[in-house]
N, C-alpha and C positions, 0 to 999 in steps of 0.2 A: 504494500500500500504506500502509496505518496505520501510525503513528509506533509508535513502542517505548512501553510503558509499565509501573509508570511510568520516569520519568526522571530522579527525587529522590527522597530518604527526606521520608516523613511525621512530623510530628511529634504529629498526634494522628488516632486512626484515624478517627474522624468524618469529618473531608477527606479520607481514602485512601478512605472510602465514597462519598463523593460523585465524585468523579472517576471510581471503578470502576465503579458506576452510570451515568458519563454514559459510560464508552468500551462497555458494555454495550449500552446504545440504543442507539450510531452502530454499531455490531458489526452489530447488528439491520435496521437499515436498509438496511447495504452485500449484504444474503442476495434474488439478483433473487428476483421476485415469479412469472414465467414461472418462473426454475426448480423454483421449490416447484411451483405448477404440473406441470411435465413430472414431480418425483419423485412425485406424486398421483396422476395418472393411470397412470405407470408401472405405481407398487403397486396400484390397482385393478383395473387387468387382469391383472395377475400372481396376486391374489387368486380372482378370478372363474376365471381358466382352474385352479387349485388346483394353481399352481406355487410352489416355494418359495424364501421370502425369506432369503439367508444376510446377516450379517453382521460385522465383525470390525474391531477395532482392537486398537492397545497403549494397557498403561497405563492412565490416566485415560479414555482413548478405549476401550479393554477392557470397562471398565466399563460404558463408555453403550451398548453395544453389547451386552451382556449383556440389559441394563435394557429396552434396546429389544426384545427377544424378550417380556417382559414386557406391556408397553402396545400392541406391534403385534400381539399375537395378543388373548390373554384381553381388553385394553382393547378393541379394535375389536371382538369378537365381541360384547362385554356389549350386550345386548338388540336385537343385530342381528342379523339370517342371514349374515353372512359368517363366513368360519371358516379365517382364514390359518395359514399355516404356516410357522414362524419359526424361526430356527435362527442362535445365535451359534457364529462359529467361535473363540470366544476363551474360551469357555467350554470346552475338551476337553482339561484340562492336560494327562489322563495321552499325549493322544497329540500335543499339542502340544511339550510335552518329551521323545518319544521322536521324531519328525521334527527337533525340534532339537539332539537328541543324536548321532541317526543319521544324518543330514544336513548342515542346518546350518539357522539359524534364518530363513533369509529366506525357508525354504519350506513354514513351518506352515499358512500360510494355501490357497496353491495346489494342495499335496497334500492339501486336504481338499473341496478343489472338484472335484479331479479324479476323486475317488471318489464326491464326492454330487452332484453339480451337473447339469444336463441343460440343453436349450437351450431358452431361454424362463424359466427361473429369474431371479432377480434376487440381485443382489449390492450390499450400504451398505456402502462404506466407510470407515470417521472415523480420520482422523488431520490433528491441528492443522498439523502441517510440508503434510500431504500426500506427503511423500516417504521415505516407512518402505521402504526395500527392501520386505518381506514385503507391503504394503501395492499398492505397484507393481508385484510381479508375477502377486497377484490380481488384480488386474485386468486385466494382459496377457495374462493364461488365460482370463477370462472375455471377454475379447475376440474372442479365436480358438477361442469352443467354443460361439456364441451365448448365452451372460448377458447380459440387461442389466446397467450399471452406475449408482449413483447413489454419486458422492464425498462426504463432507463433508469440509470443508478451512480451514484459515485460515492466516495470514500471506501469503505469496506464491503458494498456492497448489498449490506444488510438480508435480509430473508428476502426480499424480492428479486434478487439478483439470483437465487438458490431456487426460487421458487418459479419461475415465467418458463414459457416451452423456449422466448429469446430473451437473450439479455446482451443491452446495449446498457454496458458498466463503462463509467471512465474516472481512472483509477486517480482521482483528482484530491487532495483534503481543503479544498476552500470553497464555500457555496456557491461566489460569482462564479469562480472556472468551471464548475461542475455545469453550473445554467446557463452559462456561454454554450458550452461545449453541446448540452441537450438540445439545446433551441438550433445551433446548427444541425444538428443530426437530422431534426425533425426537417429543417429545409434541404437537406442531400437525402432524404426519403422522398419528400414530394420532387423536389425538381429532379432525381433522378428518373424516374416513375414516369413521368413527362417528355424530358428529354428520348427516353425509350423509345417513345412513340410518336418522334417527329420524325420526318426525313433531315436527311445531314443541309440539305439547301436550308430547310426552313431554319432549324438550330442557331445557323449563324446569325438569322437575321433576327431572331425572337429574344427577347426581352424574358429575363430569368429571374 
């Protein structure tokens, strides 16, 4: 696992850029190449059979996970025939705060798969620990109900990195690099997806 960073105060931001760009890169490098791979193909056939893609984080992860409904549907569709179906669970406050109200909050995510989710769907989950209770037990539901799973995860990992059929881990210990690094994943999943499915004339001229 990557060291902690950083490990000192900076004293001019310059060099907190430069470091943070190089733990960036090694961030990047430590994401296997097979498992981008398997989350590829996953989503391709999940696409073509016109099943749909949930996904959900907290927080800073909430976010890319929102953003990802975004660029994995409208982006992949632009000037292709695929036509996915994307859906963040982090995005449903009002019923995400009434499962957390009426519940308890580790089960916003599961109770909302267990009403929309069907077998042959896919589930991204992002969270930098990997071990968000709500986060682990989507995916224990989507375990025992036929979802695929694909994690994103950094620092150690945590159970969802152990627990997803893919696991896009980046072996990062700081939360911006960890969320840098997801949030590009998620744009080299859509624009690769797309790019597939243009011809080499159009690529050059198309807007990424």
């Amino acid at each position: 696992m990557a060291e902690r960073f950083p490990r000192r105060a900076y004293a001019e931001a310059g060099a907190f850029l430069s470091d943070y760009a190089g733990q960036v890169a090694a961030a990047f490098r430590s994401v296997r190449d097979s498992e981008l791979e398997r989350a590829i193909t996953t989503l391709r056939q999940a696409i073509r059979d016109d099943r749909i893609i949930f996904a959900c984080g907290n927080g800073g992860s909430a976010a890319i996970a929102n953003h990802l409904t975004c660029d994995c549907s409208k982006g992949i569709a632009t000037d292709t025939n695929l036509r996915p179906r994307v859906a963040s669970l982090s995005a449903t406050v009002e019923l995400i705060t009434a499962v957390a109200n009426d519940m308890e909050y580790a089960e916003v995510f599961a109770y909302q798969l267990r009403n929309a989710a069907r077998p042959g769907d896919v589930l991204i989950t992002i969270s930098s620990s990997g071990d968000s209770e709500n986060i682990v037990r989507a995916l224990a539901w989507a375990a025992e109900n036929g979802v695929v799973t694909i994690a994103m995860s950094g620092f150690s990992g945590g159970r969802s990195a152990a627990m997803a059929d893919v696991s896009l881990h980046v072996d990062a210990a700081n939360y911006g690099v960890v969320e840098d690094v997801h949030q590009s994943l998620m744009h080299i999943l859509a624009q690769y997806m797309r790019m597939a499915e243009l011809p080499d004339d159009k690529i050059g001229v198309s807007r990424f």
